[in-house]
C-alpha positions as CSV (number, residue, x, y, z in Angstrom):
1,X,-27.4,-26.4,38.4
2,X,-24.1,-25.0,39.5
3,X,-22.0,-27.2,37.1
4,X,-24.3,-25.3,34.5
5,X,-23.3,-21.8,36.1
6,X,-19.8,-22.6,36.5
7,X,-19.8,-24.0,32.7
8,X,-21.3,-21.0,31.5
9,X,-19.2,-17.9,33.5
10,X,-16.2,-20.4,32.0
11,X,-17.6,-20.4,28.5
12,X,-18.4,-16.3,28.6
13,X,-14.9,-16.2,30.3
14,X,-13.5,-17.9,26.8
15,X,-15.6,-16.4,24.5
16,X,-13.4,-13.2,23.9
17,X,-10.3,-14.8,23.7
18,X,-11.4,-17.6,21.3
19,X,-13.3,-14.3,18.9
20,X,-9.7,-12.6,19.1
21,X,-8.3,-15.7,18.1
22,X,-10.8,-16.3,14.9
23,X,-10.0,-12.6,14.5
24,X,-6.5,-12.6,13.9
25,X,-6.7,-15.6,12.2
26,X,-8.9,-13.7,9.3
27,X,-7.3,-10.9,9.8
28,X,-3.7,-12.6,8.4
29,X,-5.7,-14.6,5.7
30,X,-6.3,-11.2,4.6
31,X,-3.4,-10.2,4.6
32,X,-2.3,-12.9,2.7
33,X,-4.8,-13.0,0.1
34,X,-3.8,-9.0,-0.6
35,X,-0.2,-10.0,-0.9
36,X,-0.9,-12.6,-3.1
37,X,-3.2,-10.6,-5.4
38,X,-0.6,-8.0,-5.2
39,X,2.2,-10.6,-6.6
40,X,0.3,-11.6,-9.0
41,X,-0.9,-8.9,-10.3
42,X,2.9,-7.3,-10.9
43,X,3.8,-10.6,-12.5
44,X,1.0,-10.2,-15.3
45,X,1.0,-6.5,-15.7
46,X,2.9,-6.9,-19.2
47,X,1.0,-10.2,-20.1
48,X,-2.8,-9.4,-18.8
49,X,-2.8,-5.6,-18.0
50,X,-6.4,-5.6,-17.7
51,X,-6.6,-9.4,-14.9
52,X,-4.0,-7.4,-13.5
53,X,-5.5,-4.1,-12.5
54,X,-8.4,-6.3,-11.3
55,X,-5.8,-8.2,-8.8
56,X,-4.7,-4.4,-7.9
57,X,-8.4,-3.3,-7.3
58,X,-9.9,-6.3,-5.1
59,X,-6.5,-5.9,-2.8
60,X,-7.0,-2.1,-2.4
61,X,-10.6,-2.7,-1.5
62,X,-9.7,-5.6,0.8
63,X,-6.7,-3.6,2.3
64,X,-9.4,-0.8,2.6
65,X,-11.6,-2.4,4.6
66,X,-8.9,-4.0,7.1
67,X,-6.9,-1.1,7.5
68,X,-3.9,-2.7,5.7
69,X,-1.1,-0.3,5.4
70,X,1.3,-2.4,3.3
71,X,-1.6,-3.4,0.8
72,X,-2.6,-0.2,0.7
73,X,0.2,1.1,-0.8
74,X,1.3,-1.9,-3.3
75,X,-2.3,-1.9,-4.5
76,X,-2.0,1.8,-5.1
77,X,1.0,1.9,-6.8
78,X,0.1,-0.6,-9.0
79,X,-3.3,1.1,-9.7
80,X,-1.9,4.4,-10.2
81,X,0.7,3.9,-13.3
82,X,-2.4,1.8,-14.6
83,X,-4.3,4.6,-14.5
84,X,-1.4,6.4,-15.8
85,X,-0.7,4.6,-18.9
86,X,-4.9,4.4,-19.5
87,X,-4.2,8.6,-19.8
88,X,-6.6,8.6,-16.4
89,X,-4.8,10.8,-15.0
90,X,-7.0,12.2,-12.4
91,X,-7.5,8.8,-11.0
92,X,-4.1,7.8,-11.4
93,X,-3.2,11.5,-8.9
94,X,-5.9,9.7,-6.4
95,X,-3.7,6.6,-6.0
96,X,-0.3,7.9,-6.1
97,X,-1.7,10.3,-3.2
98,X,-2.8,7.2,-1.6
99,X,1.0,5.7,-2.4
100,X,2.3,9.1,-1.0
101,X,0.1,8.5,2.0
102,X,0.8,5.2,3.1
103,X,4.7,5.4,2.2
104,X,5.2,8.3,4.8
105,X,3.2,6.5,7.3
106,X,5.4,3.3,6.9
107,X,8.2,5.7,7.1
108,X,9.5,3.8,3.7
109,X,11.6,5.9,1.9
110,X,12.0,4.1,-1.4
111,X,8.2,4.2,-1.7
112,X,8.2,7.8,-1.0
113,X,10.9,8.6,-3.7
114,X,8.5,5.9,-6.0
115,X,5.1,8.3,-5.1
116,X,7.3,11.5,-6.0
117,X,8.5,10.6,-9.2
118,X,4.9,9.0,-10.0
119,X,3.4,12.3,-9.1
120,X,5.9,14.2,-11.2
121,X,5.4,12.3,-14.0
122,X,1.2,12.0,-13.8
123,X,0.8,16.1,-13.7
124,X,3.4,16.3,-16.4
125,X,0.9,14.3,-18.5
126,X,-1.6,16.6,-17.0
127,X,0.5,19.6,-18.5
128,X,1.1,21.0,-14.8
129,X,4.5,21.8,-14.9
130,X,4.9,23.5,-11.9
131,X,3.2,20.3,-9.7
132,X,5.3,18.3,-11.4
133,X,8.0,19.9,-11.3
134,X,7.5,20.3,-7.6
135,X,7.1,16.8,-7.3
136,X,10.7,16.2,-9.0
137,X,12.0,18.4,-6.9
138,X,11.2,17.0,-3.7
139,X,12.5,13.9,-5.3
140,X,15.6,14.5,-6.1
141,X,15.8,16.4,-2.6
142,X,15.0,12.8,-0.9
143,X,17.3,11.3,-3.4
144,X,20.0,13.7,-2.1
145,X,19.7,13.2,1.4
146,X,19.3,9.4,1.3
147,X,22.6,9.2,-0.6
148,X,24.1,11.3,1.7
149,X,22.9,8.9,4.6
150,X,24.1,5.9,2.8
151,X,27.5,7.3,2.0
152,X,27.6,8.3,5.7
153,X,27.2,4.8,7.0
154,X,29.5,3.6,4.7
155,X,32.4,5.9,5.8
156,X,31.5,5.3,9.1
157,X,31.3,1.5,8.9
């Protein structure tokens, strides 16, 4: 009777560790199958446009649902200029906000500049010069800066 205590307090003991462990573990397969679909998806987008907005849609919904910042924003810059190019351009404005979103939380400025000029170019299409020339705007002011940084380091280096 105690060997079955002490087996079971050890077992309950275990249990969260070896859940965290089968956690994570899922948790990177994930991650892998949303960098994968991502890949793929921006190696057919000139071959298969259509397979490939499909790739771009299951990993947004599986980087969705795991809170996956880096998907997130691939997926969504992917399926905005496909939305883009389909003339959709109100869905195409909901992704590249997404892009916009995920790029300043990553602090990545090359996507940022990416979601700008996207933007720009989306409510241009959309005949809204003033939001997209907003957009440009702020684009070529993070162009501006980030050269200025580069050219900075350089001297300095």
């Amino acid at each position: 009777m105690q060997r079955m205590i002490v087996l079971m307090v050890c077992l309950l003991l275990g249990a969260p560790d070896l859940w965290a462990q089968q956690h994570s573990t899922d948790l990177q397969a994930e991650r892998a199958r949303v960098d994968e679909l991502t890949s793929v998806s921006e190696e057919i987008k000139f071959s298969d446009p259509e397979l490939a907005a499909e790739y771009s849609q299951e990993a947004f919904e599986i980087s969705k649902r795991i809170n996956y910042h880096k998907g997130l924003l691939k997926s969504s810059l992917q399926l905005s200029i496909f939305k883009r190019d389909e003339k959709r351009t109100r869905q195409a404005v909901r992704f590249a906000d997404v892009v916009l979103e995920e790029a300043i939380f990553l602090q990545d400025q090359e996507s940022i500049l990416e979601a700008y000029s996207l933007l720009s170019t989306i409510y241009a299409l959309r005949g809204q010069d003033k939001k997209a020339s907003d957009f440009r705007s702020r684009y070529e002011q993070l162009l501006k800066r980030k050269r200025e940084a580069e050219a900075a380091l350089k001297e300095s280096g």
